[in-house]
Every structure is written in structure tokens, then in C-alpha cells.
TORROTI-927035 format. One record per residue (C-alpha): residue in three letters; x, y, z. Coordinates in Angstrom, 2 decimals. Example, Ala and Ser with C-alpha at 12.3 -4.5 7.8 and 13.67 -1.06 7.14 Angstrom:
2
R residuo       X       Y       Z
R     ALA   12.30   -4.50    7.80
R     SER   13.67   -1.06    7.14
This chain:
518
R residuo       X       Y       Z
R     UNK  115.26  100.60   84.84
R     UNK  112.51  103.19   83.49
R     UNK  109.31  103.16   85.51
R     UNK  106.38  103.05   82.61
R     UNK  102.58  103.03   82.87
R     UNK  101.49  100.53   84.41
R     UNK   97.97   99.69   83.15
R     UNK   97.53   95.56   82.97
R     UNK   94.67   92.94   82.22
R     UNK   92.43   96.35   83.48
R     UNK   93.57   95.30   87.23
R     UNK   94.07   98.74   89.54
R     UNK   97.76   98.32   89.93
R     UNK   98.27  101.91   89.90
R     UNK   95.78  103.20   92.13
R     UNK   98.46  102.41   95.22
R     UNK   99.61  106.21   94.47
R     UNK   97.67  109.75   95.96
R     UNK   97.89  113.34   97.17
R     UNK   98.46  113.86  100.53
R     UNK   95.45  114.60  101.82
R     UNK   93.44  111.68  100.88
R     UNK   95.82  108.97   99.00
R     UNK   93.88  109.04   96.10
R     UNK   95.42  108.35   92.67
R     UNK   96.10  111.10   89.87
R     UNK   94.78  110.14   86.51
R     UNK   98.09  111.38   84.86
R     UNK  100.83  109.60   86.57
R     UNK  100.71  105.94   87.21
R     UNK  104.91  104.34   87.51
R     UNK  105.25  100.21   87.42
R     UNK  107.43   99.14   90.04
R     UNK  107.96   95.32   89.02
R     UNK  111.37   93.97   88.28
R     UNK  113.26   96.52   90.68
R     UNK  116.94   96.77   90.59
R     UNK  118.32   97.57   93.61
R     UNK  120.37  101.45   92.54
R     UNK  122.66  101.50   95.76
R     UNK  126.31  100.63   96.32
R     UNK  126.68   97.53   98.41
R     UNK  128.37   98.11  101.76
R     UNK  130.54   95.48  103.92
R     UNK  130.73   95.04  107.23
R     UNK  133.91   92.28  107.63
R     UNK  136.68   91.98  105.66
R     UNK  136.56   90.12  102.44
R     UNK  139.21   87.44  104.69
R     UNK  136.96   87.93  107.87
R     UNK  133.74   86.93  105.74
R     UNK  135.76   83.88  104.24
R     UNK  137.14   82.80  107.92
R     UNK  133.48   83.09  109.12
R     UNK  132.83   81.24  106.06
R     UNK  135.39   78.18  106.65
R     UNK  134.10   78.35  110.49
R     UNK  130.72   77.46  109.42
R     UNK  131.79   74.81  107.13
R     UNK  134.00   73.22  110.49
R     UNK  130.91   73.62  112.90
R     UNK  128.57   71.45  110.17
R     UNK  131.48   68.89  109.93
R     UNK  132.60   68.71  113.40
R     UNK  129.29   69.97  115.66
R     UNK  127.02   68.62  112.90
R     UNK  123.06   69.38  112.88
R     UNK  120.28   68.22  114.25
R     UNK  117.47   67.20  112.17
R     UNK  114.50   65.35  113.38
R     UNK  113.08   63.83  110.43
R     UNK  114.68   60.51  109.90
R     UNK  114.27   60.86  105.87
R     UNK  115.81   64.24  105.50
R     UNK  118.63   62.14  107.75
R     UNK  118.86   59.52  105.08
R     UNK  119.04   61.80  102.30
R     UNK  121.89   63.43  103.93
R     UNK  123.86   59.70  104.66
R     UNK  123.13   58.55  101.01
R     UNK  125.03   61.32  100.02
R     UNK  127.89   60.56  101.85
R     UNK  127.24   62.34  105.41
R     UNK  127.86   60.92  109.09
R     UNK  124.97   60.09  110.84
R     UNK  124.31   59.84  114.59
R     UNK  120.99   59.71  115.74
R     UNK  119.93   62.47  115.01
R     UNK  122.94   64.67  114.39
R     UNK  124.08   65.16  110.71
R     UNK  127.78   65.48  110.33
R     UNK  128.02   67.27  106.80
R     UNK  131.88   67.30  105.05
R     UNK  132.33   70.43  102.72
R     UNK  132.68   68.26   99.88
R     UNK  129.01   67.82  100.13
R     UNK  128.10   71.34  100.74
R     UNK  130.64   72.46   97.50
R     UNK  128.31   69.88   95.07
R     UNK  125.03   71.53   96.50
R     UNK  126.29   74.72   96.61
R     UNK  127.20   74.39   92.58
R     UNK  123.79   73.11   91.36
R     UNK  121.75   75.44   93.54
R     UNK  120.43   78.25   91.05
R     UNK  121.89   81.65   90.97
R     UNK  118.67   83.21   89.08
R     UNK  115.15   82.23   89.60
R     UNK  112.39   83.39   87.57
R     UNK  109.25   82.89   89.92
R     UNK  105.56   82.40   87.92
R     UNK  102.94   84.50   89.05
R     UNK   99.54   84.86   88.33
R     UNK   99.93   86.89   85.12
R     UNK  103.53   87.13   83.26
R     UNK  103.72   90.24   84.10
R     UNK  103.50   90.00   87.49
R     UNK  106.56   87.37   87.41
R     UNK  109.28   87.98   89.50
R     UNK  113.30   87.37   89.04
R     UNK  115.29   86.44   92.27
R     UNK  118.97   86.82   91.80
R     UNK  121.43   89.17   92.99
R     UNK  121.06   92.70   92.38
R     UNK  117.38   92.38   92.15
R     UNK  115.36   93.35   95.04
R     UNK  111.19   92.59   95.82
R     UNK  109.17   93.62   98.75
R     UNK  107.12   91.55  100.55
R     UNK  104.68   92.97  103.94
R     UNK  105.18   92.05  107.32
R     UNK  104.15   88.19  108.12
R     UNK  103.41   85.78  110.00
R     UNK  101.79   87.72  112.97
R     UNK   99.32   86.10  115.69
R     UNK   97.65   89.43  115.84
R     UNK   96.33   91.99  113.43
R     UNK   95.85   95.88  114.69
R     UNK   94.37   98.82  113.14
R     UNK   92.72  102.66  115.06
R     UNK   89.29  101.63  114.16
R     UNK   89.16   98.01  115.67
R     UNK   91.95   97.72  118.12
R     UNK   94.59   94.81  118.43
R     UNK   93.19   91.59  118.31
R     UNK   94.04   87.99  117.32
R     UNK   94.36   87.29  113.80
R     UNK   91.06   86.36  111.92
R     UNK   90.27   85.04  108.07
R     UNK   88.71   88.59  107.80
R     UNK   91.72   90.07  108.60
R     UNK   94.12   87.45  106.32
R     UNK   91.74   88.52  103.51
R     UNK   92.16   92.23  103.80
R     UNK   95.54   92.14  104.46
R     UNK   95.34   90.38  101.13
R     UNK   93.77   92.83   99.34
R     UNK   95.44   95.93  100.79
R     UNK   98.83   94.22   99.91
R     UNK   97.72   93.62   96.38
R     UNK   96.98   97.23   95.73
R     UNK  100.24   98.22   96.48
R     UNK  102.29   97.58   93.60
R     UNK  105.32   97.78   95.25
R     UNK  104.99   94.50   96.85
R     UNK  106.15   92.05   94.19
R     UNK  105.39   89.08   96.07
R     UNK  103.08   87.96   99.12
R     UNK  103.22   86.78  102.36
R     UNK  101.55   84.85  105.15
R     UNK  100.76   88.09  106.43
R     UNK   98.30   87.16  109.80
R     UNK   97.45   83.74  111.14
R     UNK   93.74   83.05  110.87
R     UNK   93.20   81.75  114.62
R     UNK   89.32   81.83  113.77
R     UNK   90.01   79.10  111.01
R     UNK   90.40   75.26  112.06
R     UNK   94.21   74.31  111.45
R     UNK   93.40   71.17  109.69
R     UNK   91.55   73.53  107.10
R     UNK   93.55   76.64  107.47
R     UNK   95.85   76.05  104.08
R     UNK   92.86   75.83  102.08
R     UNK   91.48   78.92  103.31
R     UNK   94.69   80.90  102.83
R     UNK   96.12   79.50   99.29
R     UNK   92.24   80.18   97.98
R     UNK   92.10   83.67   99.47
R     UNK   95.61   84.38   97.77
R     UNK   94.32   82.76   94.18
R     UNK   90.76   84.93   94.35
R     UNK   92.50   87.98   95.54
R     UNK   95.77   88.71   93.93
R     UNK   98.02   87.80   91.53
R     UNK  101.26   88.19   92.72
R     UNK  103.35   85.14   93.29
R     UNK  102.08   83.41   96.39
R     UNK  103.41   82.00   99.18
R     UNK  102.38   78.77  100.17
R     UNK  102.63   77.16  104.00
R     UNK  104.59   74.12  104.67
R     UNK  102.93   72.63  107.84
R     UNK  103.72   68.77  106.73
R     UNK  103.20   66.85  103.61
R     UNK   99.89   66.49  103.50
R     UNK   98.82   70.03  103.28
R     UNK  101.70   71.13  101.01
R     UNK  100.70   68.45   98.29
R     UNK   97.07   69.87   98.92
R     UNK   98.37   73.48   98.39
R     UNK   99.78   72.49   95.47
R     UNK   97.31   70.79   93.81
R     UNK   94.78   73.77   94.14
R     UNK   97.78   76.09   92.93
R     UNK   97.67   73.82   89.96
R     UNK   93.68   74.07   89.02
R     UNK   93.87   78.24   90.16
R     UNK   96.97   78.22   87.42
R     UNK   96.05   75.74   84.93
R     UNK   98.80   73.78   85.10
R     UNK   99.73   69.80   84.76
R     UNK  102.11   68.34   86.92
R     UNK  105.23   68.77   84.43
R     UNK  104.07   72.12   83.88
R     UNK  104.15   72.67   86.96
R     UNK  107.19   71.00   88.37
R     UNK  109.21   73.17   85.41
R     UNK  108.90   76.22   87.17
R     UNK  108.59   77.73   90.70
R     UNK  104.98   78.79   90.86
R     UNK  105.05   79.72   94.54
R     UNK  107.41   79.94   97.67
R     UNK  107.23   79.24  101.15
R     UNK  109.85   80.05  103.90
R     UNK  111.72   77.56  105.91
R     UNK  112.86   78.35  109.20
R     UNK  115.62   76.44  110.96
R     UNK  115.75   76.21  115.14
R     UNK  118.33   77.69  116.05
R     UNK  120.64   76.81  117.40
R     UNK  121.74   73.96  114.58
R     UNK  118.18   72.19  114.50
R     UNK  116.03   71.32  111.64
R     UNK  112.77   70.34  112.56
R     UNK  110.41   67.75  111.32
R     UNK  107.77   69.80  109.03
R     UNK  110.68   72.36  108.28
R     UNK  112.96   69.31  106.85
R     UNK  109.91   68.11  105.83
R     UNK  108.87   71.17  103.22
R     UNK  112.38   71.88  102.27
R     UNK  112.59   68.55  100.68
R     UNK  108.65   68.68   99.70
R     UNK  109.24   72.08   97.60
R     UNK  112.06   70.75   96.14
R     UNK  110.55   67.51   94.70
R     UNK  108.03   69.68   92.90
R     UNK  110.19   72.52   91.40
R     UNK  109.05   74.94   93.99
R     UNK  110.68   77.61   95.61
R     UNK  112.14   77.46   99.14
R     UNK  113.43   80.48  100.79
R     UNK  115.51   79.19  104.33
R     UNK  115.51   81.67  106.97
R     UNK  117.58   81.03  110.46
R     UNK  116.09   83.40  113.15
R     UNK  118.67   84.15  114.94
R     UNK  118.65   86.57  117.88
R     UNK  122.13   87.93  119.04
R     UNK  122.45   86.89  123.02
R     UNK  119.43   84.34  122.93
R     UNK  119.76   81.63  120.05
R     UNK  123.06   83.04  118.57
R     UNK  126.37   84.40  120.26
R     UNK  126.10   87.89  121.11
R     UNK  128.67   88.82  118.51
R     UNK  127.35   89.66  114.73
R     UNK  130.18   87.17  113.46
R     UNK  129.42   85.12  115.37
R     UNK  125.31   84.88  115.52
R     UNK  125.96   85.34  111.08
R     UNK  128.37   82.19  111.64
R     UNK  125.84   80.40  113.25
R     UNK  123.48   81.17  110.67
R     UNK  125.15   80.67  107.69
R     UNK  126.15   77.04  108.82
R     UNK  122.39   76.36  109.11
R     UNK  121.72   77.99  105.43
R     UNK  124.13   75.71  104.23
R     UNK  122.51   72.51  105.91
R     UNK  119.35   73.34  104.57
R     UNK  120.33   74.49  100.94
R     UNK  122.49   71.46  100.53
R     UNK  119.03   69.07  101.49
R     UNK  117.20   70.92   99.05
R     UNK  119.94   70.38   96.32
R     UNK  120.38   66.42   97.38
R     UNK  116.27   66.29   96.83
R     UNK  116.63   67.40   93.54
R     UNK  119.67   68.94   92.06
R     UNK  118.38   72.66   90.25
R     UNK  115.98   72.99   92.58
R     UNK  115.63   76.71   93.48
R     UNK  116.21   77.94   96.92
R     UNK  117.35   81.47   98.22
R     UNK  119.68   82.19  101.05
R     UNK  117.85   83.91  104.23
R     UNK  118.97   85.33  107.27
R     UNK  116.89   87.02  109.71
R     UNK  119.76   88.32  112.39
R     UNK  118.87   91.05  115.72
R     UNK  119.46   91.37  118.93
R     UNK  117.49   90.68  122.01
R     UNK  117.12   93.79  124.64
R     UNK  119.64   92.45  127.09
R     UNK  117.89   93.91  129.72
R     UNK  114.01   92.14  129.04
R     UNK  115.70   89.28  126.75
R     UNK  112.91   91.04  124.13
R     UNK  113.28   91.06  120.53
R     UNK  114.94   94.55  118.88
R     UNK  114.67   95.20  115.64
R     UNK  116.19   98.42  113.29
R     UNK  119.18   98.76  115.82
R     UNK  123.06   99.08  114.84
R     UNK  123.79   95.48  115.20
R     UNK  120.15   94.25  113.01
R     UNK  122.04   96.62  110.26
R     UNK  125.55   95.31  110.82
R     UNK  124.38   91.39  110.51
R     UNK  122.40   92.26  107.35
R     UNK  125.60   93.50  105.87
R     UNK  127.17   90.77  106.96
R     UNK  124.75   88.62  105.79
R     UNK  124.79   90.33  102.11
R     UNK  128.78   89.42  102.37
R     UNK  128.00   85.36  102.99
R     UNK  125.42   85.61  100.27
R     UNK  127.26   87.25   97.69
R     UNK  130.13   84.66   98.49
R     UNK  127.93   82.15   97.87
R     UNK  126.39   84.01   94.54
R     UNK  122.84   82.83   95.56
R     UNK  119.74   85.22   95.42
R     UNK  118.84   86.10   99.65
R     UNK  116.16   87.34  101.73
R     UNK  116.74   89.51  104.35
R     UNK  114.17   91.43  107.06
R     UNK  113.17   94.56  108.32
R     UNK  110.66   95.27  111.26
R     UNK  110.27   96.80  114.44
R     UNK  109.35   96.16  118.26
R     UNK  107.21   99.18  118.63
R     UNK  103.57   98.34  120.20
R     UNK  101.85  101.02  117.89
R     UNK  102.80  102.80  114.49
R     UNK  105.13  105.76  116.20
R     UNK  108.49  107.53  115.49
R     UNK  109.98  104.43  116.96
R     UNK  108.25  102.02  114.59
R     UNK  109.63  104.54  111.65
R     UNK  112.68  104.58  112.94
R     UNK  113.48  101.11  113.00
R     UNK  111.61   99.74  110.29
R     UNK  113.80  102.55  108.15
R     UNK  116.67  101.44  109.64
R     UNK  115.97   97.63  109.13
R     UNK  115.44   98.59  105.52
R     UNK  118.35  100.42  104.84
R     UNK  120.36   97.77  106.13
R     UNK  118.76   95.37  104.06
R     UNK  119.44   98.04  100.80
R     UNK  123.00   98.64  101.42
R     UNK  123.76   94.42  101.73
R     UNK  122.20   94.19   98.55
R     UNK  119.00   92.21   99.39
R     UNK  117.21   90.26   96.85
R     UNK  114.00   89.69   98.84
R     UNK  113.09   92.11  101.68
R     UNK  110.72   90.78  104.45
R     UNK  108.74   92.96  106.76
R     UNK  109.60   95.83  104.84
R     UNK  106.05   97.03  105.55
R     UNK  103.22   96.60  108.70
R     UNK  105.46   94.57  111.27
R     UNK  104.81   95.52  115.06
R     UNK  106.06   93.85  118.33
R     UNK  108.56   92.01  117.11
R     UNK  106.25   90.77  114.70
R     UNK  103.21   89.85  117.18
R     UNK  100.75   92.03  115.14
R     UNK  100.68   93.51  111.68
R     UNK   99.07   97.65  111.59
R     UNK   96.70   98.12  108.65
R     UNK   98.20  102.21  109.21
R     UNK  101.71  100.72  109.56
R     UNK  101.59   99.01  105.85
R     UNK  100.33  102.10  104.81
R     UNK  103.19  104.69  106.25
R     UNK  106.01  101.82  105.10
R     UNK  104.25  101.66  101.63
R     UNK  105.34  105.60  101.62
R     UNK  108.97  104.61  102.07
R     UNK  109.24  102.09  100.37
R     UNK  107.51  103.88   97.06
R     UNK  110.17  106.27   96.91
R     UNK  112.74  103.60   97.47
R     UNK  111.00  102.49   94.26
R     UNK  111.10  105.86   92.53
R     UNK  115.00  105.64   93.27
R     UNK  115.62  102.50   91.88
R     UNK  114.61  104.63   88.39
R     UNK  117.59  106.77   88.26
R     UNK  117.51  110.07   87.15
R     UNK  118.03  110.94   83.53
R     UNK  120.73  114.24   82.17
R     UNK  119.55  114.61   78.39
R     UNK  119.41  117.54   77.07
R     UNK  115.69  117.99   77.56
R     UNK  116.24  116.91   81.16
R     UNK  119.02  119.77   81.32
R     UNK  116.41  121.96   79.77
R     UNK  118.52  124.33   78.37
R     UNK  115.77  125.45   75.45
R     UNK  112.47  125.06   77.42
R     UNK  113.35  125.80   81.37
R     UNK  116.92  128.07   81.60
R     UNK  117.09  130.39   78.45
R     UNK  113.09  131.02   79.67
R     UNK  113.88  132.78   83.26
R     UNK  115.79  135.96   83.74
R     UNK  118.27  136.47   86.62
R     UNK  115.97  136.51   90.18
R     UNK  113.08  134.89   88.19
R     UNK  111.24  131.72   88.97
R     UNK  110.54  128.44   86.86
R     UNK  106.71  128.10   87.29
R     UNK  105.25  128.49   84.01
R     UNK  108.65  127.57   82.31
R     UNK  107.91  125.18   79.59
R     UNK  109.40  122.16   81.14
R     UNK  107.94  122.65   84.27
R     UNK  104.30  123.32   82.48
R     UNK  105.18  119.76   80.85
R     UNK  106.22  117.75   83.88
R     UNK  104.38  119.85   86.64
R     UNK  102.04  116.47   87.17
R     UNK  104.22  113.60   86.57
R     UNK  108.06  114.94   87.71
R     UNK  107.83  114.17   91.48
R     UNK  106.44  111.24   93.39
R     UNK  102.54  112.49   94.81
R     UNK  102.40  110.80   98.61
R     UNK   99.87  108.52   99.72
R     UNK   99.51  109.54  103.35
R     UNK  102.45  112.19  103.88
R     UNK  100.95  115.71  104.07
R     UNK  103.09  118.60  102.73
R     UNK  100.64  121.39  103.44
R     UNK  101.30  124.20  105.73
R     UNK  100.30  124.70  109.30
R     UNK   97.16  126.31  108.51
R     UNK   95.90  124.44  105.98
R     UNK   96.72  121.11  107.65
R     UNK   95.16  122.44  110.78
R     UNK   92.07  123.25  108.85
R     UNK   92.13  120.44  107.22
R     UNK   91.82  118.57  110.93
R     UNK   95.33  118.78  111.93
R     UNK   95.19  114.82  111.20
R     UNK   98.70  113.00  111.35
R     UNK  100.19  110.09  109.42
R     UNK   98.39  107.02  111.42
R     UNK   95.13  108.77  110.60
R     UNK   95.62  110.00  107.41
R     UNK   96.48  105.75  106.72
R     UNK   93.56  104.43  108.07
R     UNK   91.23  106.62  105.37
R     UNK   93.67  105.31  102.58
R     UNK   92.99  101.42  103.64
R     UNK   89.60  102.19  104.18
R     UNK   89.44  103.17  100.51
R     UNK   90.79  100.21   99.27
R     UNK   88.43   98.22  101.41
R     UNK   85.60   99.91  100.04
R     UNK   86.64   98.94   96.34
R     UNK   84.96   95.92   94.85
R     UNK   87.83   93.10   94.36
R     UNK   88.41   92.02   91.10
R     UNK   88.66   88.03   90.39
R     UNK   92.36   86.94   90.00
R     UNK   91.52   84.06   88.67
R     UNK   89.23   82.88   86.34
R     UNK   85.37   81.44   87.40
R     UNK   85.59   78.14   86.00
R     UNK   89.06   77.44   87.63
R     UNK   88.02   78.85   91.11
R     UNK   84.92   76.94   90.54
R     UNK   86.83   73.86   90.72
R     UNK   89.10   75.09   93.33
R     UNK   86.29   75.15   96.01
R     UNK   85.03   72.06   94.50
R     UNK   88.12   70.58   95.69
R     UNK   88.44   72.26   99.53
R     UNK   84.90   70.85   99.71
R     UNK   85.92   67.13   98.41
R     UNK   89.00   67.67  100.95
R     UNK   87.06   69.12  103.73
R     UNK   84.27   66.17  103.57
R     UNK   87.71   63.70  103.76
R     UNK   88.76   65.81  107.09
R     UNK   91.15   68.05  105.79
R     UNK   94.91   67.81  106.47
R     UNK   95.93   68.49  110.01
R     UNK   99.58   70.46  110.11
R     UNK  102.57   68.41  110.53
R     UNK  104.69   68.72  114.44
């Protein structure tokens, strides 16, 4: 694809790009990175008749270990389709798995706020999302603490101006807000904030049909309107090993009903919940995938849903999570190899265990991503601002990933050979032998716009950096979300409709809110 201006509905889209020194934007280069294809061969990590066996094994362990799932209707929607039932194991046959499997969509087009902020979810696409789901936000300034609605908000807004992130995420959990009122507090700050497609909890029935009845006024939308499309997504999470739980049964069925978009994630740590194999942990969760996928497809047939896996080890010698190590890359191939057998869009994770943004939180968050790249990833979680294992989210960390993943962006461009490019008649018939190519007319033409311009890394020399204040990457960050602090939001949504949005938390607030589903 060709990145072009990106300049829409006035928003500051572009302003995610800088110098250096300060991160701030240049007025003549401004790229769109929406609707990214992902530019890199696909790598394996089994054999095409090792992925199928793994395949085949997963399909035995559902019909002959079966599932647990706690909610007794997600049991009976399973038995009216034919299933065993005992208690509360689920014995699924392949048969059933084959029919879901073949009305589950292979491309998703996923409604944002503003068309062109939609988002297609199939393979050989790939969208970014920031690190989520953390108990604890971090950042130089204020220190580690737990997760607040101040710090939901601005993780909001900083995640926004990146333009990189197609979609959104959960990002921290807002300890400071009361859980039977914490959905309203997060869908509104999503819908006044940003207009990327949203993600939406699923803590029970009660607050998912509240979520989506306020992503209905924020949107404008009926309930046929809004049952035609997927409008938002949350994730689902199985318990591994082989258990569905009651509000994660409960929302994969929910989001189905209504058109929306379920993406199912096993967790599955290599050594702790999984065998300490890659097949086998992959096995495991591929098996649960399939459980899950196949309720969302006897909820309502067509109803979209993505493929997850979110597959590391545990540090055998703490039993702590590891992230961006050899076998987190080798079950994200592997993972890409299920996927792909399956044809279904998937969402796979980066991260790291660092405690603070250092070489090691690079290093594996790179790694995590690459791994995620070369298996072909439609939807990459954590790519940015994970720490701990995902305890915290850095406001420097989102920042320094940003930079990576920009210029993953910037690849996923290509590079063009035409004859200008070549630059036979304005760059090499211009220089004489032992000459140099700065005032060249080419360069004179792309000098500003040719390479990506950092946001926080610093090219300068020793000197100049040191006189500068010899500042490195984490501190160079915290001035560029500072910035973006300092800017005045802009509505995502228009008065009248958040107008009536609050109008309803308050109605729904008054009735006692909606206290998350166990």
C-alpha cells in the first residue's frame, strides 16, 4: 500500500510523528498508516503434517477430554447442537467444529468512529493495538501506581494520537472507579476521546447490553443497524487448562447475538497452564479456540470472531511469566500455522517482563513483535507499553514501542524503482566520480519527506546530544507524552449524542449500575 497524507475531519492524526530531539511533527510530511498490510514472508515453525497432527490432536482432546464450561446455557447451546454433555464437561465431535468452523467469517470489516478509521481483520492484514489490561500504570514523573480513571483517560488519549494503533484497548484498570460503574466510565471515555474502533468489556450480561446501548447513542445507530456490523470488540479469554468460565461463555455468546466482534484468546503459559512443549501448550490452545469459536458460530451463524493465542513460557526457575524469548516466538509461528489452517483472521501478543522501560523491555517486546510479523498476525496485542508481564503499562514505554512499530509501518509501504526513484536524470548524471548527492535535485526534492523523522530516537552526535542534556530514550518519551497531554482533546463524538450518553450513565447509575458478572 502507498502511505498518503493523512489529514481527516481536521483531527491531529499526524502529529504522532517528530525530530529527535523533541517529537514534534514536521509540517511537510504527515504518512497514514490505516489499513496495513503486513510486507513480510510468513515463516513456519512445524511441518505442514506436524501442524495438521497437532491439528487432529486438538480435535481428539475436545471429543474425548471435552471442556469445561460453567455456564449452564453456553452448555445447552452446545447439546442442542448435537454435543455430549456431562455436568459440566462439553464433549464436542468434529462434525460440529467443521459446521462452525465454515460459517465463521474469514474477513471482517470492523466500524469505527469515522469510515476512515474502519478497520479490516483478515489474513494478511495486520493492526496494532497498546499494551492492556494492566492493574498498574507507571511513568518517570509519577512513579508506579495502581491504575486510576486519570490514567485510563490518558492512556486514551496518548493511544489515539498515535496513528499507528488502528484499534484500542482496555489499556489500565480504573481501581479508583466502583466496578458496578466502571463500564460506563470506560466505553464513555473511549466515545469522547477517540475514534478508533473500541473495545468493549464483557464482565456479564448486564453491563455488555449497557455498553452497547451507549455505543449505539455515541454512533447513532438502531438496533438493526447495529447488529449488521461489528461496531466494537472485546477479548475472551479461556482458563486454561480446557475451562470456559461463566462471564467469558457468557460474552462470547452475548457479542455474538448482537453482530459484535469477539476476539478468543487462551493464555497459555508453557510449564504452568500448558505442557512445556510449544506443540504441545499450541495444542492445548487451539482445542480451546475451537470450543469457543464453534459457541460463537452456534449463537449465531456469521457472527465474526478472530482466532487468538497468547503462548510463553514461565521462568522455570520463579514459575514467572517471560515474554520475547525463543519459545514466545516459536508458539506465535506456530500459532500463525493453526490460524492460517483454519483461514480465520488471529490475534497474537507481544510484551515483556521487564520492571522498567530498559534494553530488556526492548529486547523482548522486539522480539515478541517479530514473532508475531513473521506468523503473519492479523491483530497484534501489546505491541506497545506492556511491563511485568503485563502488571503495569509505561507512558515512556508506549512511546519507545510507538518508534518501532512506526517504521514497521513505513515498511509495510514498500519501496518504489521508477525511473524517478532510480534518478538517473535528477540525482546520478548530477554528481561526478568522488562527489556527493546533497544538493542533487532529487535529494533537494525529497530531503524532508524521503526518510521516517523519529519521535524520541536521537541521531545527533556525542557533543551535541551531550549539550543538548545527554538525555536518553525514557526521557526524551516522557517530554513527547507530556506534549500530547498538554493538547486540548478534540470531541470524538458529537455534543448532542454525548449529551445523551451521560444522560443515560446517570439514568443507569440512579438504577445502581450493573455489577460485573463471576
Amino acid at each position: 500500500m502507498t502511505l498518503t497524507a493523512d489529514r481527516t475531519s481536521g483531527r491531529r492524526a499526524g502529529r504522532r510523528r517528530g525530530s529527535g530531539t523533541d517529537g514534534a511533527a514536521p509540517t511537510d510530511r504527515s504518512t497514514k498508516y490505516r489499513q496495513l498490510r503486513n510486507p513480510f514472508p510468513i515463516m513456519s515453525v512445524f511441518s505442514d503434517d506436524e501442524a495438521a497432527n497437532m491439528h487432529e490432536t486438538a480435535l481428539q482432546m475436545l471429543e474425548e477430554l471435552g471442556m469445561k464450561v460453567l455456564l449452564p446455557e453456553a452448555r445447552q447451546i452446545y447439546a442442542a447442537a448435537g454435543a455430549r454433555v456431562e455436568n459440566e464437561m462439553v464433549y464436542l465431535g468434529r462434525e460440529i467444529v467443521a459446521a462452525a468452523l465454515e460459517t465463521a467469517p474469514r474477513s471482517i470489516r470492523c466500524h469505527a468512529g469515522a469510515p476512515t478509521r474502519d478497520v479490516i481483520l483478515e489474513l494478511g492484514a495486520l493492526a496494532f493495538q497498546p499494551g492492556a489490561g494492566a492493574p498498574h500504570a507507571t511513568d518517570l514523573k509519577r512513579g508506579r501506581r495502581p491504575g486510576s480513571g486519570r490514567d485510563f483517560k490518558e492512556y486514551t488519549r496518548i493511544s489515539h494520537h498515535f496513528d499507528v494503533f488502528q484499534m484500542m484497548s482496555p489499556s489500565v484498570e480504573p481501581q479508583d472507579i466502583p466496578t458496578n460503574l466502571r463500564h460506563y466510565f470506560t466505553t464513555l471515555a473511549q466515545m469522547e476521546l477517540t475514534d478508533k474502533f473500541p473495545f468493549l468489556f464483557a464482565r456479564g450480561t448486564p453491563q455488555t447490553l449497557d455498553n452497547f446501548e451507549m455505543l449505539k447513542i455515541a454512533r447513532g445507530l438502531d438496533d438493526d443497524a447495529f447488529r449488521a456490523g461489528a461496531h466494537a470488540y472485546t477479548i475472551i479469554n479461556t482458563n486454561s487448562p480446557r475451562c470456559l468460565d461463566i462471564p467469558m461463555a457468557q460474552g462470547l455468546i452475548d457479542f455474538a447475538r448482537h453482530g459484535q466482534l469477539s476476539i478468543v484468546t487462551p493464555f497459555t503459559l508453557m510449564g504452568a497452564m500448558a505442557p512445556i512443549t510449544v506443540a504441545g501448550a499450541i495444542t492445548l490452545s487451539h482445542a480451546e479456540c475451537l470450543a469457543a469459536i464453534t459457541l460463537t458460530q452456534l449463537a449465531r451463524p456469521g457472527a465474526p470472531v478472530c482466532y487468538g493465542t497468547f503462548t510463553s513460557n514461565v521462568d522455570m526457575k520463579s514459575g514467572a511469566p517471560a515474554f520475547g524469548t525463543p519459545a514466545h516466538f516459536q508458539a506465535s509461528l506456530a500459532a500463525g500455522q493453526m490460524a492460517r489452517m483454519l483461514g480465520l483472521p488471529w490475534r497474537s501478543a507481544a510484551g515483556s517482563a521487564s520492571n522498567l522501560n530498559d534494553v530488556q523491555a526492548a529486547n523482548e517486546n522486539q522480539l515478541g513483535l517479530w514473532g508475531c510479523l513473521l506468523a503473519g498476525a492479523t491483530v497484534i496485542i501489546h505491541s506497545a507499553g506492556w511491563l511485568e508481564g503485563g502488571l503495569s503499562v509505561s507512558y515512556e514505554k508506549i512511546v519507545t514501542d510507538v518508534e518501532v512499530l512506526n517504521m514497521v509501518a513505513e515498511l509495510c509501504a514498500g519501496a518504489k524503482a521508477g525511473l524517478d526513484e532510480i534518478g538517473f536524470a535528477n540525482a546520478l548524471s548530477h554528481v561526478a566520480p568522488t562527489g556527493h548527492f546533497f544538493a542533487a535535485p532529487q535529494t533537494m526534492e525529497r530531503y524532508t519527506t524521503e526518510f521516517y523523522p523519529p519521535i524520541v530516537h536521537d541521531y545527533a552526535n556525542f557533543g551535541t546530544w551531550t549539550d543538548r542534556g545527554a538525555k536518553d530514550a525514557s526521557t526524551r518519551a516522557t517530554a513527547v507524552w507530556e506534549r500530547i497531554l498538554a493538547e486540548e482533546p478534540d470531541l470524538a463524538t458529537p455534543p448532542d449524542r454525548l449529551n445523551a450518553l451521560r444522560a443515560f450513565i446517570e439514568k443507569r447509575t440512579a438504577e445502581g449500575g450493573a455489577p460485573p458478572e463471576s
